[in-house]
N, CA, C and O of each residue as an XYZ file, in Angstrom:
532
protein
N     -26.931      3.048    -10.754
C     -26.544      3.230     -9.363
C     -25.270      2.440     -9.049
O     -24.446      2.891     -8.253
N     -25.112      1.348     -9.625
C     -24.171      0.107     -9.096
C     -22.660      0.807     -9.991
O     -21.514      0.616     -9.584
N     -22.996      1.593    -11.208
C     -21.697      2.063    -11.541
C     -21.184      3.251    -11.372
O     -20.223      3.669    -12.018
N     -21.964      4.074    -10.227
C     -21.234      4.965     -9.547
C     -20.657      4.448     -8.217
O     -19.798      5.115     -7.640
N     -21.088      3.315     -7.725
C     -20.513      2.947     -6.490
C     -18.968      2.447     -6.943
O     -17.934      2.647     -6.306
N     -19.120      1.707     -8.288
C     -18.008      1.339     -8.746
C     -16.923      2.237     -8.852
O     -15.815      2.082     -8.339
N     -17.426      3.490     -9.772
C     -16.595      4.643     -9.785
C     -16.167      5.272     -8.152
O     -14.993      5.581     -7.951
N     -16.865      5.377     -7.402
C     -16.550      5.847     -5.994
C     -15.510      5.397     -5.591
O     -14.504      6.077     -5.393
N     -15.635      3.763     -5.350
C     -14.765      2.823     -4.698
C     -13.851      2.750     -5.664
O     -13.090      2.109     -4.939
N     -13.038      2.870     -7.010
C     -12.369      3.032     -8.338
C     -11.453      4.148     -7.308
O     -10.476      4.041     -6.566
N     -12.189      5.027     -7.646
C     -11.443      7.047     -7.030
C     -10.846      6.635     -5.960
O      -9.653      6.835     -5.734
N     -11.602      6.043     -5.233
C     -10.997      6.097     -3.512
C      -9.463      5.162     -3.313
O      -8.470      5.410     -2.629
N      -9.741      4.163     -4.108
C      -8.607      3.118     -4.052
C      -7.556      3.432     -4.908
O      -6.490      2.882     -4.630
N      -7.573      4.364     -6.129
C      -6.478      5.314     -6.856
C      -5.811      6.668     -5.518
O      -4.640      6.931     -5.244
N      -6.969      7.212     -4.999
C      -6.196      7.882     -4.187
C      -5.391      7.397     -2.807
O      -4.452      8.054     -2.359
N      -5.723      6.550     -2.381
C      -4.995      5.256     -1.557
C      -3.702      4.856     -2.509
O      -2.505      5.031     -2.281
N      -4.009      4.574     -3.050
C      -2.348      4.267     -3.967
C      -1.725      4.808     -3.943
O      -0.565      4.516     -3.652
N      -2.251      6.217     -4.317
C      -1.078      7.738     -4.604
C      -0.338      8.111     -3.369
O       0.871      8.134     -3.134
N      -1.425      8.409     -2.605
C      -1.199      8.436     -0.807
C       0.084      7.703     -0.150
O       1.159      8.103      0.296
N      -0.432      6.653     -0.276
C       0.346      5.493      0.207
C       1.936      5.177     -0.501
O       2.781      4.419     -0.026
N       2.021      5.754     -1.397
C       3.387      5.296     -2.873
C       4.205      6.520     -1.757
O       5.243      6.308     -1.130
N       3.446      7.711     -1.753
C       3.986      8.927     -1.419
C       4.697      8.878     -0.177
O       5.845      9.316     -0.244
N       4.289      8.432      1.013
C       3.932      7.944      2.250
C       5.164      7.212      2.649
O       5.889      7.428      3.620
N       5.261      6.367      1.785
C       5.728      5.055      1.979
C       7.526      5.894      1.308
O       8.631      6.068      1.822
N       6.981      6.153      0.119
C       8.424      6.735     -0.768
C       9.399      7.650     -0.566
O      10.550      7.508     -0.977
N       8.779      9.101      0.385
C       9.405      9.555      0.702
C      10.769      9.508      1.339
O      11.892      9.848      0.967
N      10.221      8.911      2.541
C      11.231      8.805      3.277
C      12.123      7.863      3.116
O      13.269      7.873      3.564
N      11.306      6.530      2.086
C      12.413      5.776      1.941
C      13.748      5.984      0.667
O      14.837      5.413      0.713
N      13.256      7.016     -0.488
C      14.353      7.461     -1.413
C      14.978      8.454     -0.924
O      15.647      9.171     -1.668
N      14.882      8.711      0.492
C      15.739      9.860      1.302
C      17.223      8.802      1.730
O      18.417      9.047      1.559
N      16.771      7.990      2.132
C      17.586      7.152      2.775
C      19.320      6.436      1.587
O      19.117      5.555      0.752
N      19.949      6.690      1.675
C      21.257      6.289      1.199
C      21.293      4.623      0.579
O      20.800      3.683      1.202
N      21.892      4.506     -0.596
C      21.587      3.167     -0.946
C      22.324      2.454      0.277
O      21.677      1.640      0.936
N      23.748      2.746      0.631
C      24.354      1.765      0.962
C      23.847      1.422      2.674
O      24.493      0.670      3.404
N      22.274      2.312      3.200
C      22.212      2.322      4.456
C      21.180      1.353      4.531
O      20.847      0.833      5.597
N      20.515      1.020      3.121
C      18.845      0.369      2.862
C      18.698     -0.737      3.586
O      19.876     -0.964      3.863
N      18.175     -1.454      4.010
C      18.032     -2.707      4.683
C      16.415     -3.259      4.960
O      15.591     -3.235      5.873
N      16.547     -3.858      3.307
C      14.761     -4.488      3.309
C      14.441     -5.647      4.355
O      15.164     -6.641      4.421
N      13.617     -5.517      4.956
C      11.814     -4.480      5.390
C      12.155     -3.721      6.528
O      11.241     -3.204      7.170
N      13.213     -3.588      6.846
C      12.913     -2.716      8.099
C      13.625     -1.235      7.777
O      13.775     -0.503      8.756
N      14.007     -0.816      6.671
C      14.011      0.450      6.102
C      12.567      0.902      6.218
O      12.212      1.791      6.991
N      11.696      0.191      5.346
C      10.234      0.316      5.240
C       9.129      0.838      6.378
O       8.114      1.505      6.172
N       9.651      0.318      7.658
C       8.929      0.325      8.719
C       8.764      1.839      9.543
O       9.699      2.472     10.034
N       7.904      2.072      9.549
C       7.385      3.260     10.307
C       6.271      4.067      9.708
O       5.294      3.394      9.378
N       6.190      5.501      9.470
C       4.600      5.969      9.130
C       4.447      5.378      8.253
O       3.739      4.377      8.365
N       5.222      5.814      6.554
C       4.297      4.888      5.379
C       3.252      3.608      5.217
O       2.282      3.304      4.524
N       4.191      2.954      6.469
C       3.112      1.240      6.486
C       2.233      1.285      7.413
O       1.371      0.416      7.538
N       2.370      2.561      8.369
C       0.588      2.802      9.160
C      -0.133      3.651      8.050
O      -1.343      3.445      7.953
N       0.350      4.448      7.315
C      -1.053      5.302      6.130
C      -1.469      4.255      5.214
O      -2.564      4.247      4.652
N      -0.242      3.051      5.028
C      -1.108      2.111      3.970
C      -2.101      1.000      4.751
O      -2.985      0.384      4.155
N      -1.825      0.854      6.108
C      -2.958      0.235      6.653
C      -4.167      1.289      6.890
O      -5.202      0.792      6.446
N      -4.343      2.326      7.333
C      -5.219      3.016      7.502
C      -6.063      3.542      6.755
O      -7.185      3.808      7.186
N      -5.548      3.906      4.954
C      -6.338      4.071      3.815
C      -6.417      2.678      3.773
O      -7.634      2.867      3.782
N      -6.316      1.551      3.739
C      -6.401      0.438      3.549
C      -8.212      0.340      4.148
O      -9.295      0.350      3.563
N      -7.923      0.278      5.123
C      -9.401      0.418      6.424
C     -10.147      1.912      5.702
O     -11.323      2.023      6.049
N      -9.933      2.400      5.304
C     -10.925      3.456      5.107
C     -11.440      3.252      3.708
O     -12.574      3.650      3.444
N     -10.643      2.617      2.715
C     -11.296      2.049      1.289
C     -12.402      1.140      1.611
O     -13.553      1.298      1.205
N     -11.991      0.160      2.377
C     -13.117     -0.790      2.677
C     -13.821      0.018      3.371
O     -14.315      0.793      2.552
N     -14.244      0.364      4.663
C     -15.079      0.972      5.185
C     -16.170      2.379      4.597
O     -17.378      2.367      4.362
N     -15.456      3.179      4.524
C     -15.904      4.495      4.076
C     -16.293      4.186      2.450
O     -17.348      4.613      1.980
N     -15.496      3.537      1.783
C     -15.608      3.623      0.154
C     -16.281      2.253     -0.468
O     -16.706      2.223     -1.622
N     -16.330      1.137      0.412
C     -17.048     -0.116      0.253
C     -16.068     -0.573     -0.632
O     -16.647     -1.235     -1.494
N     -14.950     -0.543     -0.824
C     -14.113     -1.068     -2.085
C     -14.105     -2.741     -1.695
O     -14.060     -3.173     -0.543
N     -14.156     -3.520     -2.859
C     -13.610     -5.109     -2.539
C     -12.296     -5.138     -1.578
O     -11.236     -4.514     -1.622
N     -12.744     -5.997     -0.806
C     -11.667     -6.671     -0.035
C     -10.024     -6.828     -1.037
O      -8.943     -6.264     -0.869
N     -10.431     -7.740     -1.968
C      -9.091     -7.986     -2.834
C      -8.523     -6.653     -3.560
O      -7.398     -6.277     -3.890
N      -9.625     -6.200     -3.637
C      -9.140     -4.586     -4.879
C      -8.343     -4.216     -3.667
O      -7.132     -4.111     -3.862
N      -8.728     -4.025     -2.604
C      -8.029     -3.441     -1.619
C      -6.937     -3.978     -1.134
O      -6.137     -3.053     -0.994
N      -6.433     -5.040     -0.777
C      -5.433     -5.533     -0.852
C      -4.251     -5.505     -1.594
O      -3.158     -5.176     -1.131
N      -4.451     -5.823     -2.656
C      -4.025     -5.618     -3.792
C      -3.409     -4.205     -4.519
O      -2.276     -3.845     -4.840
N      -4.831     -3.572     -4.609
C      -4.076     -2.220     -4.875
C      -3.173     -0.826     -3.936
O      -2.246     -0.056     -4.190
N      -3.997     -1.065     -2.888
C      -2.972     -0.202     -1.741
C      -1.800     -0.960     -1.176
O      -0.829     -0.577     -0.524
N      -2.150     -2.088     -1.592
C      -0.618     -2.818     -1.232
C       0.601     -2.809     -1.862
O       1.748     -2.942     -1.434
N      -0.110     -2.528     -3.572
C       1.081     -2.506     -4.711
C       2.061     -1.493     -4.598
O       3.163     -1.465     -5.145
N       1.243     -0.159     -3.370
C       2.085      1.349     -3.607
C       3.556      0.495     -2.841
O       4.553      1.008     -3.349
N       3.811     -0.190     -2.204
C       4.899     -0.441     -1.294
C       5.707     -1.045     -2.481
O       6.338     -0.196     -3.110
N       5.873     -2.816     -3.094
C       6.574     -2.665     -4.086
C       6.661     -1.724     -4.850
O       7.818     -1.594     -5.250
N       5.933     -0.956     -5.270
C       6.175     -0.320     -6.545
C       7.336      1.190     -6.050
O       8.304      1.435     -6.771
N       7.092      1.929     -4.971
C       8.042      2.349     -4.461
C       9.580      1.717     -4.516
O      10.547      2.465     -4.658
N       9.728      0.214     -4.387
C      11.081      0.030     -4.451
C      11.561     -0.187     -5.825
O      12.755     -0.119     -6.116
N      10.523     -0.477     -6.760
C      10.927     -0.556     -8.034
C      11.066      0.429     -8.720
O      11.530      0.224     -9.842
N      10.675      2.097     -8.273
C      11.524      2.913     -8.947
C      12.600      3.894     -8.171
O      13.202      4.955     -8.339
N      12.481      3.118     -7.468
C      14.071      3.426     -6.908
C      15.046      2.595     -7.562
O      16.048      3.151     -8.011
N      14.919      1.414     -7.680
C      15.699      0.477     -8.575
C      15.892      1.214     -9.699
O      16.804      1.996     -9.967
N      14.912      0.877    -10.350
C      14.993      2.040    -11.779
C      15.215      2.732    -11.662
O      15.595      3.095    -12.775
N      15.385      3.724    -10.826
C      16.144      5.240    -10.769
C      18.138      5.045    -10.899
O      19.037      5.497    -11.608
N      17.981      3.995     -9.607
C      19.136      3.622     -8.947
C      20.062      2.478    -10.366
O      21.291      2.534    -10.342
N      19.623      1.866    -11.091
C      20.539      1.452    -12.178
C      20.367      2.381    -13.536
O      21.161      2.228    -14.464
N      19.501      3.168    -13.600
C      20.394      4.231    -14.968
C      21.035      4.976    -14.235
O      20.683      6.124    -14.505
N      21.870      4.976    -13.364
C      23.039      5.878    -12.866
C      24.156      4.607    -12.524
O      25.319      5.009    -12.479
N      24.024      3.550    -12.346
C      24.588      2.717    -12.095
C      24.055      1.124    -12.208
O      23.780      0.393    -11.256
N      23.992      0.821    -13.513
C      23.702     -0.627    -13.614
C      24.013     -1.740    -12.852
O      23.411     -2.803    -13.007
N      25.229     -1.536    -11.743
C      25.843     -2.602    -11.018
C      24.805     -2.712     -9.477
O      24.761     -3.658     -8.691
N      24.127     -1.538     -9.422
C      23.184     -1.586     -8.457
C      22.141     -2.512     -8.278
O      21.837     -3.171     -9.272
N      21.499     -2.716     -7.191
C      20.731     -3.838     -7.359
C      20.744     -5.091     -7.894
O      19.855     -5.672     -8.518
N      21.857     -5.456     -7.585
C      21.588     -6.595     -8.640
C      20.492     -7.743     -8.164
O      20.151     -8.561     -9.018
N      19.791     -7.859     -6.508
C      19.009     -8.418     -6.100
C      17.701     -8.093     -6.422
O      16.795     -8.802     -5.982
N      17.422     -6.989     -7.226
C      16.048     -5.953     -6.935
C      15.091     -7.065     -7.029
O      14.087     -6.777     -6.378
N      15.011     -8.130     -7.537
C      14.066     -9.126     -7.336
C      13.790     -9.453     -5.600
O      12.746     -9.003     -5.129
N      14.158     -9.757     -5.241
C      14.058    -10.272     -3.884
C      13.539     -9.071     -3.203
O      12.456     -9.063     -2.617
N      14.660     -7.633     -3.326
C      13.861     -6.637     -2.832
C      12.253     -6.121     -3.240
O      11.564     -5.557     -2.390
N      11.908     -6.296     -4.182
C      10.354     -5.912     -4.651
C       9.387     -7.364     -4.228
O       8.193     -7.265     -4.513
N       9.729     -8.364     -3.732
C       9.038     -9.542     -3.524
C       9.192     -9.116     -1.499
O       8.387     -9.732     -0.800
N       9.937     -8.375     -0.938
C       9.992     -8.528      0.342
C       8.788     -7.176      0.551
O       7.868     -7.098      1.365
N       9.115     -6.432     -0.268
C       8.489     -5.096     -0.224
C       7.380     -5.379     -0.641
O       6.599     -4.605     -0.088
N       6.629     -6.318     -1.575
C       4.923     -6.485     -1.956
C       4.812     -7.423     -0.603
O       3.726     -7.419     -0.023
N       5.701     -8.089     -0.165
C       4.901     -9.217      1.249
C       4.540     -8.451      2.226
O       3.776     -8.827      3.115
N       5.192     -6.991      2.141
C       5.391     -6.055      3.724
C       4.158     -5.145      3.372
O       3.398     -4.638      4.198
N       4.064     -4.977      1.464
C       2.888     -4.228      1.782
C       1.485     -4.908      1.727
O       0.429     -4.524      2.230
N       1.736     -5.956      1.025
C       0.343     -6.881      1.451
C      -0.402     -6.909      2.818
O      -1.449     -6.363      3.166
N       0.471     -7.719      3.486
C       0.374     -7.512      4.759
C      -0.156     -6.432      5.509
O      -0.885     -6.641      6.478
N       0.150     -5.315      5.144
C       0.202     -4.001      5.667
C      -1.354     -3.729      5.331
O      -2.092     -3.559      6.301
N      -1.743     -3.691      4.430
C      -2.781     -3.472      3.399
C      -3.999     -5.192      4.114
O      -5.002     -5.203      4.827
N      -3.550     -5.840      3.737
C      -4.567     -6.817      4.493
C      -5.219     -6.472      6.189
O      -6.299     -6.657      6.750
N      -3.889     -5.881      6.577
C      -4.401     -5.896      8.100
C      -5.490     -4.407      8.207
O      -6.296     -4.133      9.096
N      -5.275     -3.921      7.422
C      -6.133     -2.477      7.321
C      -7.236     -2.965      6.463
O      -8.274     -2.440      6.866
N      -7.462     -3.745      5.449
C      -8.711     -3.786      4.634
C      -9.888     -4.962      5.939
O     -11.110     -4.928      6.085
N      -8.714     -5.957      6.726
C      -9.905     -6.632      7.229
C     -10.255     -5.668      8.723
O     -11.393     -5.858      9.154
N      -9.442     -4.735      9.474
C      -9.929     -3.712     10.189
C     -11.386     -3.084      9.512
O     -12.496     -3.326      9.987
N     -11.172     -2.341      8.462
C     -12.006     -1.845      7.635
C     -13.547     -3.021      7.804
O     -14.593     -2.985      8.452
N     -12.915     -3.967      6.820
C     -14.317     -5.159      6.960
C     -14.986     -5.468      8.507
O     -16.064     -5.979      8.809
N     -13.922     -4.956      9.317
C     -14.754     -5.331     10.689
C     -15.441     -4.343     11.148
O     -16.564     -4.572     11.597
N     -14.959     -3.132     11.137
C     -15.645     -1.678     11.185
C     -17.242     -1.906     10.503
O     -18.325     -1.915     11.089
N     -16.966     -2.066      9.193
C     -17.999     -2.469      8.589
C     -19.167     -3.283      8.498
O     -20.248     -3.117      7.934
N     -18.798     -3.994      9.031
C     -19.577     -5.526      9.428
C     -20.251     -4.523     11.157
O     -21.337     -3.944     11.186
N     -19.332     -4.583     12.282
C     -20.207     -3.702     12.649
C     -20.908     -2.638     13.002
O     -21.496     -2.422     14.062
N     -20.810     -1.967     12.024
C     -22.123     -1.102     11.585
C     -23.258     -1.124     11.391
O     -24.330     -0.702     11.825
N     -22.652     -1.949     10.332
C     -23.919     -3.195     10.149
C     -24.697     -3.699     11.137
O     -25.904     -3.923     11.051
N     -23.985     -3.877     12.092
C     -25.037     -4.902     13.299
C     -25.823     -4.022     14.061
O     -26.847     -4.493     14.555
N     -25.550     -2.818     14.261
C     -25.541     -1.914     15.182
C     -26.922     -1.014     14.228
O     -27.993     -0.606     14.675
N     -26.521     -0.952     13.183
C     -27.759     -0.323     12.513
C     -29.239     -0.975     12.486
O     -30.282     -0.322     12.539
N     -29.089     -3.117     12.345
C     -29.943     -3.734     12.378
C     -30.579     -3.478     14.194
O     -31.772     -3.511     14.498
N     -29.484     -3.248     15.122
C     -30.158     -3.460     16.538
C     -31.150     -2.138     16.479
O     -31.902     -1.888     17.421
């Protein structure tokens, strides 16, 4: 029983990733290098779908708090890191900060992702109470 819940909450937090990479990526590899301006390029729908699958892994899918954090949070760096990588095999002189940019972009999606997994945990929690009343 305990390793299909695992697998459940596994599925749910892979499709939160995908979601969220997508979400988040679109619109931001639309955007022109020379217009980028980390975190507030970032800001708008993508970082409400990664809080909101964020809250629905925990809630709906019971995923760990940290898995959740963690992994729906990673879709945000990892979005800027293949843009980087996209963006220096056409031009190696690009980025030459991409460090700083993928460290601003995991803080924005942490964040993003924390504030949705402990929504989630509170949803959850009461349910909980509400089921015991």
């Amino acid at each position: 029983m305990r390793s299909s819940v695992q697998h459940h909450a596994t599925y749910c937090l892979v499709v939160a990733f995908a979601v969220s990479f997508f979400a988040v990526g679109v619109p931001y590899w639309q955007v022109p290098y020379a217009k980028l301006s980390l975190p507030n390029t970032l800001y708008g729908t993508g970082l409400l779908v990664v809080r909101v699958l964020s809250a629905a892994a925990r809630a709906a899918c019971r995923a760990r708090l940290l898995a959740v954090i963690f992994s729906v949070g990673a879709a945000v760096p990892t979005v800027i890191f293949v843009r980087v990588a996209v963006d220096a095999a056409k031009d190696p002189t690009s980025h030459n900060l991409w460090p700083f940019e993928v460290i601003i972009a995991a803080t924005v999606g942490v964040l993003c992702s924390t504030a949705g997994a402990l929504t989630g945990s509170l949803f959850t929690s009461l349910s909980r109470h509400n089921d015991k009343a």
